[in-house]
C-alpha positions as semicolon CSV with decimal commas, in nm:
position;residue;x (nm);y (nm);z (nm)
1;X;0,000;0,000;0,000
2;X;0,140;0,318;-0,100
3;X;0,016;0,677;0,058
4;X;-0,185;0,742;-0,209
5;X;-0,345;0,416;-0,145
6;X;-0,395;0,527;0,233
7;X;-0,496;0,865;0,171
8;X;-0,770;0,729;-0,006
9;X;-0,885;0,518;0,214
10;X;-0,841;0,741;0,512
11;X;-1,120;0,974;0,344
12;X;-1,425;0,697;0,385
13;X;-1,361;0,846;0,775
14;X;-1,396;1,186;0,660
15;X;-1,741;1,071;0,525
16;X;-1,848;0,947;0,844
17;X;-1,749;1,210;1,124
18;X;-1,784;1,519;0,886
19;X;-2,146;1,447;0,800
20;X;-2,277;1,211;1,085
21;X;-2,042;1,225;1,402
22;X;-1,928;1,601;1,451
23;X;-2,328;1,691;1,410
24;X;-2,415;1,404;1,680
25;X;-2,156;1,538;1,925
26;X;-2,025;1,845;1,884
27;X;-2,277;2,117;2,025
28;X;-2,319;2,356;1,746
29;X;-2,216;2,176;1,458
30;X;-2,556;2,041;1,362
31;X;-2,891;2,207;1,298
32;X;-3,020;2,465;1,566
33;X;-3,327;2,474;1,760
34;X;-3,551;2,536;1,470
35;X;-3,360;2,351;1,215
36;X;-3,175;2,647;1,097
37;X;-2,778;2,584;1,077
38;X;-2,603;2,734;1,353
39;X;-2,363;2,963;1,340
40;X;-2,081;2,763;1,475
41;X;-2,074;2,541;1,195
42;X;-2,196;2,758;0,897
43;X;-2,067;3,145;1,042
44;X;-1,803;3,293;1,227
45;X;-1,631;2,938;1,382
46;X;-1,612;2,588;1,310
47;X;-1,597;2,420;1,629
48;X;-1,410;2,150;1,501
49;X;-1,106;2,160;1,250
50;X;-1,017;1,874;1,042
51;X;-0,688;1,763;0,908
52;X;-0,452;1,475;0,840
53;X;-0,134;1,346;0,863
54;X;-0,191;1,083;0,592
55;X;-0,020;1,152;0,246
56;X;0,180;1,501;0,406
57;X;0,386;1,305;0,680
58;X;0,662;1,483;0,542
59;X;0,850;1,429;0,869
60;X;1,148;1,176;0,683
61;X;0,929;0,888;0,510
62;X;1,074;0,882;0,161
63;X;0,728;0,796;0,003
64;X;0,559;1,099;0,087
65;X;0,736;1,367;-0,142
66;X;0,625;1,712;-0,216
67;X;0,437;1,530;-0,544
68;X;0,224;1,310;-0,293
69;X;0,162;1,581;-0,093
70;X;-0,004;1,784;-0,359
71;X;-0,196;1,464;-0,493
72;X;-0,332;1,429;-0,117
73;X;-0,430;1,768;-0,119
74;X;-0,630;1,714;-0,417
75;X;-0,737;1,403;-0,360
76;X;-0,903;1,570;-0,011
77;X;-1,073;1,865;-0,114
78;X;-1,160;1,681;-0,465
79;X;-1,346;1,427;-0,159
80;X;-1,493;1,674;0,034
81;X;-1,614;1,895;-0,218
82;X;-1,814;1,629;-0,348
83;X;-1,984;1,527;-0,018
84;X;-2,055;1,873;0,049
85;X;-2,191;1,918;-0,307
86;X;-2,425;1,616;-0,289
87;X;-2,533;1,715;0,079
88;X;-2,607;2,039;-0,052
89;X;-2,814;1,914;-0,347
90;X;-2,992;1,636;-0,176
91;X;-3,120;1,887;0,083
92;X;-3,214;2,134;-0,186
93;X;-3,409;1,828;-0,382
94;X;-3,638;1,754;-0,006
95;X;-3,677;2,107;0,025
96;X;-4,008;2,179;-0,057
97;X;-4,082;2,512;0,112
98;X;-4,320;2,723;-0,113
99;X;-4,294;3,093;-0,071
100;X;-4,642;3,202;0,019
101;X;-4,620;2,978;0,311
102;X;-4,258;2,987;0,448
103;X;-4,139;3,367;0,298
104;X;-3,765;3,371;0,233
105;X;-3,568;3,579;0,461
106;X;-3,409;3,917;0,375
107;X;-3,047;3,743;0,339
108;X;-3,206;3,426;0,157
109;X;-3,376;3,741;-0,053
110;X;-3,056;3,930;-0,074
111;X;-2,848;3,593;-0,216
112;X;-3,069;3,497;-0,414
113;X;-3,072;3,889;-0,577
114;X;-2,655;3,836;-0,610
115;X;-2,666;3,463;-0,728
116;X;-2,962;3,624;-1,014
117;X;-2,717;3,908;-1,080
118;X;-2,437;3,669;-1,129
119;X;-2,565;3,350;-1,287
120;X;-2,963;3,471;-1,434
121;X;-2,968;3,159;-1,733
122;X;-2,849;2,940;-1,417
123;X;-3,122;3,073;-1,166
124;X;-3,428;3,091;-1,441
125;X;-3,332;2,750;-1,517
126;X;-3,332;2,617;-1,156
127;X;-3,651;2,806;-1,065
128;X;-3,855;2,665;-1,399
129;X;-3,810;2,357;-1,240
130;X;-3,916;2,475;-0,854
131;X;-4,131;2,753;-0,887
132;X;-4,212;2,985;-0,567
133;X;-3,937;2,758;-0,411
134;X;-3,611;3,025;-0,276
135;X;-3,509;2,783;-0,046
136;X;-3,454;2,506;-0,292
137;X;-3,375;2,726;-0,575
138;X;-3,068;2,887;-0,356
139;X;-2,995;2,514;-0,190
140;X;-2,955;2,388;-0,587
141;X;-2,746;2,740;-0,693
142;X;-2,498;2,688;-0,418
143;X;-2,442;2,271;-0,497
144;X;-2,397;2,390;-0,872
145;X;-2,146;2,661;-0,729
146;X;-1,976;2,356;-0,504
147;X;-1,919;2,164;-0,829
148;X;-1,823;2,463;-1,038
149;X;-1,505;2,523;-0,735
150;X;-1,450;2,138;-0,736
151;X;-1,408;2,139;-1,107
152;X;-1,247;2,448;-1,141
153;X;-1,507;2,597;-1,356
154;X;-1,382;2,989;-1,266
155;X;-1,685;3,158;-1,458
156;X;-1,908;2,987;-1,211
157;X;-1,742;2,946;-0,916
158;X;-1,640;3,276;-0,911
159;X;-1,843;3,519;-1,115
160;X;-1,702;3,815;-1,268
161;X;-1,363;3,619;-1,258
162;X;-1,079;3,821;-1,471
163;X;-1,125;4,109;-1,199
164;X;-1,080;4,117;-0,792
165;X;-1,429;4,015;-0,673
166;X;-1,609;4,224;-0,438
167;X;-1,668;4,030;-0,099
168;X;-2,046;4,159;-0,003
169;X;-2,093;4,231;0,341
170;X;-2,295;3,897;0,350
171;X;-2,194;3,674;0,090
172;X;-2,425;3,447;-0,061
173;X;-2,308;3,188;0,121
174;X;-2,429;3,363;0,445
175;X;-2,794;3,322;0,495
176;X;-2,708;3,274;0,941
177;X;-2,542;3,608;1,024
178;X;-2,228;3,554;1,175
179;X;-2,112;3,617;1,466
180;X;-1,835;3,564;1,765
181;X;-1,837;3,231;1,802
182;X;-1,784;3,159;2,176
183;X;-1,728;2,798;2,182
184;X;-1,413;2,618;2,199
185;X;-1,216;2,505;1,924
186;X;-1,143;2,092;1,906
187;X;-0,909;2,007;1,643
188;X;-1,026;1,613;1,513
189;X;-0,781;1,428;1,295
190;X;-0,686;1,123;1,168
């Protein structure tokens, strides 16, 4: 088994405690009271860091060169972009929140103004298929935006690309307002 081999195999465990441990234990990380995300996990502070040793060990082991390394690294966020993306998407696909009975807040407004400023073929196309829907029509924006990073797919991932991007006050990706996060920081890896 090589590192590569390892590193690979090391990331079913980031499937497990990203997605269905750190939400079960660590206070904060999941949903809040009324199913909103909290802001420790989604604002201001993750309460739990994640890293590994496996495939960066550069520490003497002659397998693990600076060409591993970088292969890890892609390997990883390659990984975890993709869970995130099909959390993302499967939770925009159950959402079925119509507008008239669940109103969109002024942030979900607000993104959803910025993603239809950025992307508008993307968003018509999105909300054709879920009319009267914001919360699934954002949910499905941001997985596409998740894929467009993971694939490297610059006009989508980061619109207006070519010039320095403008960081709104809240981002799109900031429908909890962030905060000061006062919980304690627990670093979990492998």
């Amino acid at each position: 088994m090589d590192p590569i081999d390892e590193v690979r195999t090391v990331m079913t465990a980031f499937d497990e405690t990203l997605f269905r441990v750190v939400p079960a234990v660590v206070p904060g990380a999941g949903p809040g009271p009324g199913g909103e995300p909290s802001v420790g996990l989604y604002g201001a502070g993750l309460p739990c860091g994640f890293g590994s040793w496996v495939g960066a060990d550069r520490d003497g082991n002659p397998f693990v060169t600076a060409q591993v390394t970088r292969e890890t690294a892609t390997i990883q966020a390659d990984h975890l972009l993709r869970a995130l993306e099909n959390a993302t998407a499967r939770i925009g696909r159950a959402l079925t929140l119509h507008a008239a009975t669940t109103p969109p807040s002024a942030a979900l407004r607000r993104a959803l103004a910025a993603a239809h400023a950025a992307h508008p073929e993307l968003l018509a196309e999105i909300e054709a298929r879920s009319p009267q829907e914001p919360y699934r029509t954002y949910l499905l924006y941001a997985a596409q935006r998740i894929n467009a990073t993971r694939v490297r797919h610059a006009d989508l991932a980061y619109p207006g690309h070519g010039r320095v991007p403008r960081r709104p006050a809240h981002g799109p990706a900031s429908l909890v307002q962030p905060g000061p996060s006062s919980r304690p920081t627990a670093s979990c890896s492998t």
